[in-house]
N, C-alpha and C positions, 0 to 999 in steps of 0.2 A: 611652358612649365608652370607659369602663376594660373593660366589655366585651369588646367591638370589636379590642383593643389584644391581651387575652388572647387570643380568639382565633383572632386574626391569628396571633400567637406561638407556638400550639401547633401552627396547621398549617405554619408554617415550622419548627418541631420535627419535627413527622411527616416531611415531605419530605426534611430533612436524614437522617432516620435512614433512612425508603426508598432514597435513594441510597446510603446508607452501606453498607446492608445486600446491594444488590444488586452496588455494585462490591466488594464482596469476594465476592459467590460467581463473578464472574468471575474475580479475582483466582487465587481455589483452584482455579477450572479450568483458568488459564493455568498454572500450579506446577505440572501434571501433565503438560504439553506438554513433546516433548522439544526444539525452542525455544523454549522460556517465554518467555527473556532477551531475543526478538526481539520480545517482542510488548510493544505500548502503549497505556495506556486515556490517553487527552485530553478532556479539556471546551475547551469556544470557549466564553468566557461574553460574545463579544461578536456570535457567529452564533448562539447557544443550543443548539449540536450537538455531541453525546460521539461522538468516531472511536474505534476500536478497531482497529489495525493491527500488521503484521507484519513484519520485514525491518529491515535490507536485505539482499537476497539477490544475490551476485554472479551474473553469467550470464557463459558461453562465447561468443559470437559467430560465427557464419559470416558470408565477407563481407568487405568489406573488413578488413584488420587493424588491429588498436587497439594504439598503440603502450606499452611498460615504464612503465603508472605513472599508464596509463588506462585506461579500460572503459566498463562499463555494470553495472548493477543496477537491482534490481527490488523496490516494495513491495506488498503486496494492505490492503485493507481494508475495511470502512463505516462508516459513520454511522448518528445514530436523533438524531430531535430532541428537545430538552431531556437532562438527565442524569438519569431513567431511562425505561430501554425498556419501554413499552408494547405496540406491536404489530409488533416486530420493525425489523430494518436495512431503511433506505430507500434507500443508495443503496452500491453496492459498486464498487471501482477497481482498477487496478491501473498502478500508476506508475512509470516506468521514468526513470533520471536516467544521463546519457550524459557522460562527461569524455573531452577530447580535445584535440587541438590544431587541432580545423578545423569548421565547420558541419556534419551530418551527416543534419539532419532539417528543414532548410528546405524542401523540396521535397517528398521521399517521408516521410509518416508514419502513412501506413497498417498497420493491425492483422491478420493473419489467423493463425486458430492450422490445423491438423494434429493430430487427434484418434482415435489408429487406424483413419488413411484416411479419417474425412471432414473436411472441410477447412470452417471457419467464416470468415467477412469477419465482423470484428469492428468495421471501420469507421477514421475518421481522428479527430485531434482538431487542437487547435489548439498554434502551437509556444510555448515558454516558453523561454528563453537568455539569455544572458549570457555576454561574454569580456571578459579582463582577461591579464594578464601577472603570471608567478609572481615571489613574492620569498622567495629563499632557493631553493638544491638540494634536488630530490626524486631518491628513487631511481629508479634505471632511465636516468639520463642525463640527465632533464627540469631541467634547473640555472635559477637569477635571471635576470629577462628572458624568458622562453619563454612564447608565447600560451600561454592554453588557453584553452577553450570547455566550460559547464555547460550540457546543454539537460536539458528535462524537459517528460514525456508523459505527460499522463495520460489514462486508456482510462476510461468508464466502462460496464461490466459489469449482465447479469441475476446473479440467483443462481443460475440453470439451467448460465449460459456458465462461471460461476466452477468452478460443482459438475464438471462435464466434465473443465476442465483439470486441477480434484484429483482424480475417477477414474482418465479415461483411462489404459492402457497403455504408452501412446507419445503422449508429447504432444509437440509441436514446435509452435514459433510463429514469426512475421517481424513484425520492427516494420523497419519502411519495407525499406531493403535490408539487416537483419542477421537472421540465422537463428540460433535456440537452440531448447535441448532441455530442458525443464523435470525435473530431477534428484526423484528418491522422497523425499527429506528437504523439498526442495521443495513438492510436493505435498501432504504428511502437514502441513504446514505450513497448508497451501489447507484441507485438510478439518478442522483444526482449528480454523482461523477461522471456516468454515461454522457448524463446533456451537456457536459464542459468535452468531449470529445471533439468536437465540430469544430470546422475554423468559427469562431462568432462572426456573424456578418457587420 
């Protein structure tokens, strides 16, 4: 039984120290990103899965306009189950969260990117939202009292579609009826999340 107990003890030692040892060689590799500051390692110790993500990145919009004090942004990331990576990220996203004063993606929330001229159907997903009424004045006019509305989209992605939108030349996307243009910092962003896919050796 005292055995057993030791054991037990030492491979709960080991695993503390494999995680230990692996989330800091991410860590050193995210220190070397020139947005480090955007990126974030999470454990879910109640799904058993470490995210590693990116953002938030604001985007431009074509399309209808977004009024002083609202928008849209954008996260990339994935997962791997348990807290450490064995055979690579299992599942990669890309999240996009919409503030406004009105519905925006009940309807259309469809995905398609524009990848120097070939054009990807990325697919739809399902809506996530919430409105409420502000308290206290925000800038741009938005003052106490005034709806707004938070939705949130999340796409989930290959590592092939993800890889694309970090090479490509010209990347341009449309989530339901708004159109952007995916910025070089942005991207360098995409490709450096990519290189944290791998188990580190």
């Amino acid at each position: 039984m005292r055995f057993r107990h030791i054991a037990r003890a030492l491979l709960l030692f080991s695993l503390a120290a494999t995680v230990s040892a692996q989330e800091s060689v991410f860590k050193q590799k995210i220190k070397k990103f020139k947005n480090s500051e955007l990126f974030i390692i999470k454990y879910d110790k109640a799904k058993d899965y470490t995210g590693i993500a990116v953002g938030p990145f604001a985007v431009s919009t074509k399309g209808e306009a977004f009024l002083a004090g609202t928008g849209m942004s954008f996260i990339a990331g994935f997962e791997f189950k348990g807290q450490v990576m064995k055979d690579g990220a299992e599942r990669f996203y890309l999240r996009f969260v919409s503030s406004s004063n009105s519905w925006r993606f009940l309807e259309n929330r469809n995905l398609s990117a524009q990848i120097d001229g070939e054009r990807l159907a990325l697919g739809t997903t399902e809506h996530l939202g919430k409105a409420g009424t502000r308290v206290g004045g925000l800038m741009g006019g938005l003052g106490s009292g005034n709806s707004y509305v938070i939705e949130q989209l999340i796409y989930i992605l290959t590592p092939e579609v993800l890889r694309k939108l970090a090479d490509g030349k010209s990347v341009e996307m449309q989530v339901g009826a708004y159109e952007l243009k995916l910025k070089k910092e942005q991207q360098q962003a995409l490709r450096d999340l990519l290189s944290l896919a791998e188990p580190p050796a």
